[in-house]
C-alpha positions as CSV (number, residue, x, y, z in Angstrom):
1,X,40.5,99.6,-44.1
2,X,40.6,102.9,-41.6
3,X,42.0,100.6,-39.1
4,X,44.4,99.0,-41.1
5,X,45.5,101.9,-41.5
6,X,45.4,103.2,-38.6
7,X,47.6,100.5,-37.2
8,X,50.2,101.4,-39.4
9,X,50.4,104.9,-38.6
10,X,50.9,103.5,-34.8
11,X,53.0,101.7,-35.9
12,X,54.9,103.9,-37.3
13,X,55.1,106.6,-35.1
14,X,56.3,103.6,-31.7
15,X,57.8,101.6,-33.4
16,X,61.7,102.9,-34.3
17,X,61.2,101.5,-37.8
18,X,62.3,104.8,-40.3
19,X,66.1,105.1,-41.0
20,X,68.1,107.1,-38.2
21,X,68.1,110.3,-38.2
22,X,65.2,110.7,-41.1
23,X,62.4,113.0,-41.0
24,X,59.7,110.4,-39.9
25,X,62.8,109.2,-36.8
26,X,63.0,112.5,-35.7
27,X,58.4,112.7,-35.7
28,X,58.3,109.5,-34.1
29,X,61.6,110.1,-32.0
30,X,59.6,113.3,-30.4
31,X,56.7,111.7,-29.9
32,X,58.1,108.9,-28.1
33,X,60.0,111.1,-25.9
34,X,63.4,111.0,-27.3
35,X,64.3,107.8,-26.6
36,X,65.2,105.9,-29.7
37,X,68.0,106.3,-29.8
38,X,68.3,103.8,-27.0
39,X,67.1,101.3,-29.3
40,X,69.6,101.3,-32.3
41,X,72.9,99.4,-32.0
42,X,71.9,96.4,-29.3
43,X,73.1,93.6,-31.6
44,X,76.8,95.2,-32.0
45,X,76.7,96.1,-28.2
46,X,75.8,92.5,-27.1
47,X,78.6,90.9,-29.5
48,X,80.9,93.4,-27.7
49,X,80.0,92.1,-24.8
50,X,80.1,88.7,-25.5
51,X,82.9,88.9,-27.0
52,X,84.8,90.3,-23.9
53,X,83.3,87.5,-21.6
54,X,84.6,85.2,-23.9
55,X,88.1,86.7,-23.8
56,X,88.2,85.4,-20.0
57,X,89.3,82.6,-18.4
58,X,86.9,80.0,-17.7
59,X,87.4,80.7,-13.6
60,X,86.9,84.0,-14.0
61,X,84.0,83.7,-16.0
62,X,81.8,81.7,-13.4
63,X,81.7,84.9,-11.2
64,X,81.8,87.4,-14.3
65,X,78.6,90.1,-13.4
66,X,77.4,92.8,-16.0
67,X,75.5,95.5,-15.0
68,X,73.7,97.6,-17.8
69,X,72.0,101.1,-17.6
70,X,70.2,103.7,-20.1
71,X,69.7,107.0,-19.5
72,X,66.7,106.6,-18.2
């Protein structure tokens, strides 16, 4: 039971699971360095992205590059 537990504090506290900007985001966000919010908003990102690439021509596709950073 204690590690059950356990695990889900762990959980919990790596994991960017709690709403944005709640009490237990900003626990776990300092705890994890500050870097969740790197972790919220991929899915839109990406379909931005694809939807861009899609937007080109076929040719122009075939040598299309994309070159992603964080802040890290």
């Amino acid at each position: 039971m204690a590690l059950a537990i356990g695990a889900l504090v762990d959980a919990a506290t790596v994991l960017p699971i709690a709403p944005p900007r709640s009490l237990w985001w900003q626990f776990a966000d300092r705890a994890n360095g500050g870097n969740f919010n790197e972790e919220i908003g991929w899915p839109e990102f990406v379909q931005t992205i694809a939807s861009i690439r899609d937007s080109l021509p076929v040719e122009e596709r075939s040598r299309l590059g994309i070159l992603a950073g964080d802040s890290g």
